[in-house]
C-alpha positions in Angstrom: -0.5 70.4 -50.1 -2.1 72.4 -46.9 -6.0 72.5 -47.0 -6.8 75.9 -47.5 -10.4 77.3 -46.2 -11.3 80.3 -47.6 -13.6 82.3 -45.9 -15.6 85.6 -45.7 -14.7 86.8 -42.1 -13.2 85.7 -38.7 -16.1 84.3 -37.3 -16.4 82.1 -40.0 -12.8 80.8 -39.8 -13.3 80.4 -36.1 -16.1 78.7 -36.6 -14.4 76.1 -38.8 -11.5 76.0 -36.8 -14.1 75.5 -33.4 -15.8 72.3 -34.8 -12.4 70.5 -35.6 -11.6 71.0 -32.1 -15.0 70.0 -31.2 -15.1 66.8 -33.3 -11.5 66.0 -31.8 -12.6 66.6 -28.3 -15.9 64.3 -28.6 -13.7 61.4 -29.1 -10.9 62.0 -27.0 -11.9 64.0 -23.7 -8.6 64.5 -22.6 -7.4 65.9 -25.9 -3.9 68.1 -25.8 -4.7 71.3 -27.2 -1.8 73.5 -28.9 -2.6 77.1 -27.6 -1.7 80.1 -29.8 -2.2 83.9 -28.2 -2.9 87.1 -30.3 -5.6 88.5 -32.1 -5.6 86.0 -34.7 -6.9 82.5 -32.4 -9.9 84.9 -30.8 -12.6 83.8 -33.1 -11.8 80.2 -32.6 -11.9 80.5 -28.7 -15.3 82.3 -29.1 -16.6 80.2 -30.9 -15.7 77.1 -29.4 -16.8 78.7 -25.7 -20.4 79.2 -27.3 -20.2 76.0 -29.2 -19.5 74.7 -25.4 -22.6 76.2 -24.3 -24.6 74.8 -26.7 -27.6 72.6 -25.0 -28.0 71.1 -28.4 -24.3 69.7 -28.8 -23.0 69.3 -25.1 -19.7 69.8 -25.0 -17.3 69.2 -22.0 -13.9 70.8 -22.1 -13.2 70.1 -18.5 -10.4 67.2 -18.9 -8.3 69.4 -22.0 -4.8 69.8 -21.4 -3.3 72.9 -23.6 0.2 73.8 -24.0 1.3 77.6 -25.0 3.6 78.2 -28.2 5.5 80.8 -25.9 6.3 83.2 -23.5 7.8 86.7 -23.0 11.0 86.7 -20.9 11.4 89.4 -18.3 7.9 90.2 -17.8 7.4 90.4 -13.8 4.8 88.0 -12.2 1.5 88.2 -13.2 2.0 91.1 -16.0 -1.1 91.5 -17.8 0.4 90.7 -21.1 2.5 87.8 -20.3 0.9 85.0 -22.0 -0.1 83.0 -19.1 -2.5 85.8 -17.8 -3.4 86.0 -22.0 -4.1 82.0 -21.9 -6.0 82.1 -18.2 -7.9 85.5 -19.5 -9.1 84.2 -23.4 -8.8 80.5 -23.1 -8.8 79.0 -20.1 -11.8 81.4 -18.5 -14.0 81.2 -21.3 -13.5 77.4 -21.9 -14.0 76.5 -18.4 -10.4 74.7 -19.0 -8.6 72.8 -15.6 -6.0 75.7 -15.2 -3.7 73.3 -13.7 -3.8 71.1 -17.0 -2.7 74.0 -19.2 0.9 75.0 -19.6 2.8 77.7 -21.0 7.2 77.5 -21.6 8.9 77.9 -18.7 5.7 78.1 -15.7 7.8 75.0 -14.1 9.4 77.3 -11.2 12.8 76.2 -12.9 15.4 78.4 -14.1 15.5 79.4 -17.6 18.7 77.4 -18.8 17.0 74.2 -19.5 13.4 75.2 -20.0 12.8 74.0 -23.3 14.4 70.7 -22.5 11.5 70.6 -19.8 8.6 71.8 -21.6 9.3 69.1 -24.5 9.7 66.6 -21.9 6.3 67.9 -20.1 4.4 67.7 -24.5 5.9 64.4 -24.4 4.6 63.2 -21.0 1.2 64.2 -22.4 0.9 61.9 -25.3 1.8 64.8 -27.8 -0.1 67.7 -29.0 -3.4 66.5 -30.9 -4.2 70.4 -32.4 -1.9 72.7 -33.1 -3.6 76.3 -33.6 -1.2 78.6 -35.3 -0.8 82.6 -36.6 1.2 83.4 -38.4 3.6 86.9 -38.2 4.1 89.4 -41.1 7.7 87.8 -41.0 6.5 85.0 -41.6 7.5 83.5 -38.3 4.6 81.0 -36.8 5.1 81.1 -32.6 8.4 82.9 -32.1 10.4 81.4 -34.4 11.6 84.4 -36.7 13.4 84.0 -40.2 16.5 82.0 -40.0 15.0 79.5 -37.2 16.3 76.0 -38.0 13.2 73.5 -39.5 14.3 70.9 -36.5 14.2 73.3 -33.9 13.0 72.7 -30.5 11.4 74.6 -27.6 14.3 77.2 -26.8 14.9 81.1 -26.1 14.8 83.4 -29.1 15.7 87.1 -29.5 12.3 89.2 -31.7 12.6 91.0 -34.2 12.5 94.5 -34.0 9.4 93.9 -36.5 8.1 91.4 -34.0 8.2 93.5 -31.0 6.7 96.4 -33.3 3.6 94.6 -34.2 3.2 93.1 -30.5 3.3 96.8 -29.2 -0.3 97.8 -29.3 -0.5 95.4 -26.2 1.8 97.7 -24.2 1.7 100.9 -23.0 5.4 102.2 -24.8 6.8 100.1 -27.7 10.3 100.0 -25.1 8.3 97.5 -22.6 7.9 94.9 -25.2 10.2 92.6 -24.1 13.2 91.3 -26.1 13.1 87.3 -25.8 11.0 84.5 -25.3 10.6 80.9 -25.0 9.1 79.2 -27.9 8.0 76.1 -29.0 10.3 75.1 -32.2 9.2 74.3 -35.4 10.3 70.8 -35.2 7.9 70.6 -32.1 4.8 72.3 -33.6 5.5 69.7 -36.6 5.2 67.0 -34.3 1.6 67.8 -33.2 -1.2 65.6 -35.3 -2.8 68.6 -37.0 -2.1 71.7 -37.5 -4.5 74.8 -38.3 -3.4 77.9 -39.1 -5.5 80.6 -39.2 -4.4 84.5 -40.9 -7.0 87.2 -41.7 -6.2 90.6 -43.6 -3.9 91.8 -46.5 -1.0 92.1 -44.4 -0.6 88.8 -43.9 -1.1 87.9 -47.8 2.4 87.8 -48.3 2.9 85.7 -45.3 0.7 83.5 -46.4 1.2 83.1 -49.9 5.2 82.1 -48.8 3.9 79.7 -46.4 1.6 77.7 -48.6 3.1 78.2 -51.9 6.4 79.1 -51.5 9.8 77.2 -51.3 10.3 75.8 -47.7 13.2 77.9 -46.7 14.1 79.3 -42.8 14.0 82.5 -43.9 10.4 81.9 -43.9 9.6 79.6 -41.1 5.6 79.3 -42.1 6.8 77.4 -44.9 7.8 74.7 -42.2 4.0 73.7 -42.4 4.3 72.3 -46.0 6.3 69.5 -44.3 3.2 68.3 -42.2 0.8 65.6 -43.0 -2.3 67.1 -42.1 -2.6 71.2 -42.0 -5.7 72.7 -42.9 -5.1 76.8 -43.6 -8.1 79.1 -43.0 -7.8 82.7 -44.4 -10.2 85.5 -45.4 -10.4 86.8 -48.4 -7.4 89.4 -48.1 -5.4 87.2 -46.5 -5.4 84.6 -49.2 -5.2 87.7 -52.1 -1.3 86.6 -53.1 -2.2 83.0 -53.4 -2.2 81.3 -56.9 -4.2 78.6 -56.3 -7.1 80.0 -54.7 -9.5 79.3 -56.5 -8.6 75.6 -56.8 -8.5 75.9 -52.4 -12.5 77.0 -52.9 -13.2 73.8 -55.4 -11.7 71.7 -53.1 -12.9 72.7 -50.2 -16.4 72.6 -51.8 -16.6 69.5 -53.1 -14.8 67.7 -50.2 -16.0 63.6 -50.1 -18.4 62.9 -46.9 -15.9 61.4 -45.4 -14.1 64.8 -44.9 -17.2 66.7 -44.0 
């Protein structure tokens, strides 16, 4: 069973989220982030820049390596909303990250045909991905991999949804200019990274969210793929955990954690 961390706003989760990364960083400098773009990973990147910051608990992010869940296809160089100008522009910038140690699918300079083979050869070369952090999509999908993707699946090119590319639209100036494939990590990849955190906030993603942690694993909703992992620690507000039927077992626990887990 995921950990599940309920909380009473964003900050909070990011928070949360921010210390794990801290805590992993502190014993391992050169720590392989798993970098997730969106709304949903802000907190966690604000947080951690100020926990960064903090004279109290120095904290030096300078030898992190990261590596993107995805990337838009047919985006022109440099596009605002590609997510290598969204990693440089909310992770990399405000971390003080080695831009040349953070990767997103496909940045190589090769063609396209082969570009997952070479960004899971490039994870692999790292040592693996030590932190996964994760959203999670209305349908269900966690990266790009929409309902139907297979549970073993690697880093590859994926057509959206048409509800994918809806919800991704308030980046763009028309709904038409959000683009219609990607590069995305699998979910066999993101299963391979040591732990995972996921992170959804509001009632729209209840559903999601209640599928994910509670619900049968199935491809038809790839969140689910999370309940196969060793170590996944779920952080949600209030809203977001609403459909969950074991909620108030996820506030016990999380309570009255041993020291060890503290």
């Amino acid at each position: 069973m995921a950990e599940v961390v309920i909380v009473g706003t964003p900050a909070e989760a990011g928070g949360i989220a921010a210390e794990f990364i801290a805590r992993l960083v502190a014993r391992k400098p050169d720590a392989v982030l798993g970098l997730a773009t969106g709304s949903t990973p802000l907190p966690v990147w604000t947080a951690l820049a100020e926990r960064a910051k903090d004279p109290a608990r120095p904290l030096d992010l300078e030898r992190v390596r990261g590596f993107a869940l995805d990337e838009y296809l047919g985006l022109p160089a440099g596009h605002s909303q590609s997510y290598r100008a969204v990693i440089d522009r909310e992770v990399v910038e405000p971390l003080g990250l080695d831009p040349a140690l953070v990767h997103v699918p496909g940045d190589d300079g090769g063609p396209v045909e082969g570009a997952g083979e070479r960004y899971e050869a490039a994870i692999a070369a790292a040592g693996g991905v030590d932190l996964q952090v994760l959203g999670i999509g209305r349908t269900g999908h966690i990266g790009f991999n929409e309902p139907g993707s297979s549970l073993a699946s690697r880093t590859r090119v994926k057509t959206l949804t048409e509800q994918t590319r809806a919800d991704n639209a308030r980046f763009f100036p028309t709904p038409g200019e959000v683009p219609t494939h990607c590069l995305t990590q699998g979910l066999g990849t993101i299963l391979d990274a040591r732990h995972l955190v996921l992170l959804a906030f509001g009632e729209a993603k209840a559903p999601a969210i209640a599928g994910a942690v509670e619900g049968p694993v199935s491809a038809s909703l790839p969140g689910s793929a999370i309940q196969l992992h060793p170590q996944v620690t779920v952080i949600v507000d209030e809203a977001a955990a609403s459909g969950l039927a074991y909620r108030d077992y996820y506030r016990f626990a999380w309570d009255n954690r041993l020291a060890f887990e503290r």
